[in-house]
N, C-alpha and C positions, 0 to 999 in steps of 0.2 A: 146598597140599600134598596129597598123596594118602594116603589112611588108609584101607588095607584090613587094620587088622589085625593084618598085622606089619611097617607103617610109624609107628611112634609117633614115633623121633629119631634125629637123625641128626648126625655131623659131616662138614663140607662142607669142603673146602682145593682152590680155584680160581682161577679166573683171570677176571678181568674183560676187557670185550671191547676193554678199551685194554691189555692185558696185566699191569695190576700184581695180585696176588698178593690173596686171598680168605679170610678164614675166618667161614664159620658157625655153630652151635650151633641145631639145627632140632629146637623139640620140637612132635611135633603140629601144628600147623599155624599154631604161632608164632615167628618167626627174636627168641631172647633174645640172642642176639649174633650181633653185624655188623660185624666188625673189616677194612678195606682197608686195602692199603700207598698211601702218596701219590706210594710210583713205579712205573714199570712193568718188567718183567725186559727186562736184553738179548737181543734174538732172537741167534739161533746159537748162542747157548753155554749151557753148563751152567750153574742155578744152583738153590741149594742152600735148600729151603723147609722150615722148623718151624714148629707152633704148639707153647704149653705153656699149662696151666690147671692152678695148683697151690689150685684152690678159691676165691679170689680175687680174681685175677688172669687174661686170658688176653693172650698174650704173639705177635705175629707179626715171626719172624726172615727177613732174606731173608742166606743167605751168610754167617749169623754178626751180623747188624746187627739190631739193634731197629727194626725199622719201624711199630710201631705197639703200642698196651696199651689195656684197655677194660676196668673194673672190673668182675667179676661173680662174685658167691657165690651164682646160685640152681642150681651143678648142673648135671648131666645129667638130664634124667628121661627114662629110655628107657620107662616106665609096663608093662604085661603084656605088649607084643607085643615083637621083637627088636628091636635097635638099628642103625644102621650107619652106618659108618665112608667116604665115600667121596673117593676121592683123581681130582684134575683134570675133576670133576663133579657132578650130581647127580639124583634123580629127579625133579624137582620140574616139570621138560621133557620128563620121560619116559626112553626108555633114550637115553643119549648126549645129555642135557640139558647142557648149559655146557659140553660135550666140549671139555678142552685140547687145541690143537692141537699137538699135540708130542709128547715123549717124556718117559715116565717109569720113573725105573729107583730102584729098594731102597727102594719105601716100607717104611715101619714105623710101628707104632703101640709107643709104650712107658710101663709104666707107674711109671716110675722115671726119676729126672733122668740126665741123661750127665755126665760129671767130666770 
């Protein structure tokens, strides 16, 4: 990982190079969580990716479906420098590291459940 600073942590929601669906937890320059889906998205069409972590718990949906859960209560720790969030990537390869190949439209980050 690279740590100049204001790289302390990060959350990562990617793609693996067999297409199924990604999420990290990167503090510093240790992955605390490493949760994959056991399937891969259908190319051409739209599909519909969440993580949630209600302290716990971190939860990866693909389209509304549980595809996977991996116990963890240690956190975020974004430590003194900023934190970052980043969607179909990461820095960890530099700019355009794990670049999904594709398109993505209405990320959000939220800090409250949806009903």
């Amino acid at each position: 990982m690279r740590d100049d600073g204001a790289y302390r942590a990060s959350i990562v929601l990617m793609c693996d190079g067999d297409g199924r669906p990604w999420v990290q937890f990167q503090n510093g320059s240790a992955v605390t969580v490493d949760l994959k889906s056991p399937t891969s998205l259908a190319t051409d069409r739209w599909s519909f990716l969440a993580v949630s972590y209600d302290g716990a718990v971190v939860r990866l949906f693909v389209n509304g479906v549980l595809k996977g859960r991996v116990d963890y209560a240690g956190g975020i720790d974004y430590g003194s420098g900023s934190g970052q969030v980043h969607f179909g990537g990461d820095l960890y390869y530099g700019p355009g590291g794990n670049a999904f190949a594709g398109l993505i439209d209405e990320p959000a980050m939220l800090s409250r459940t949806l009903k």
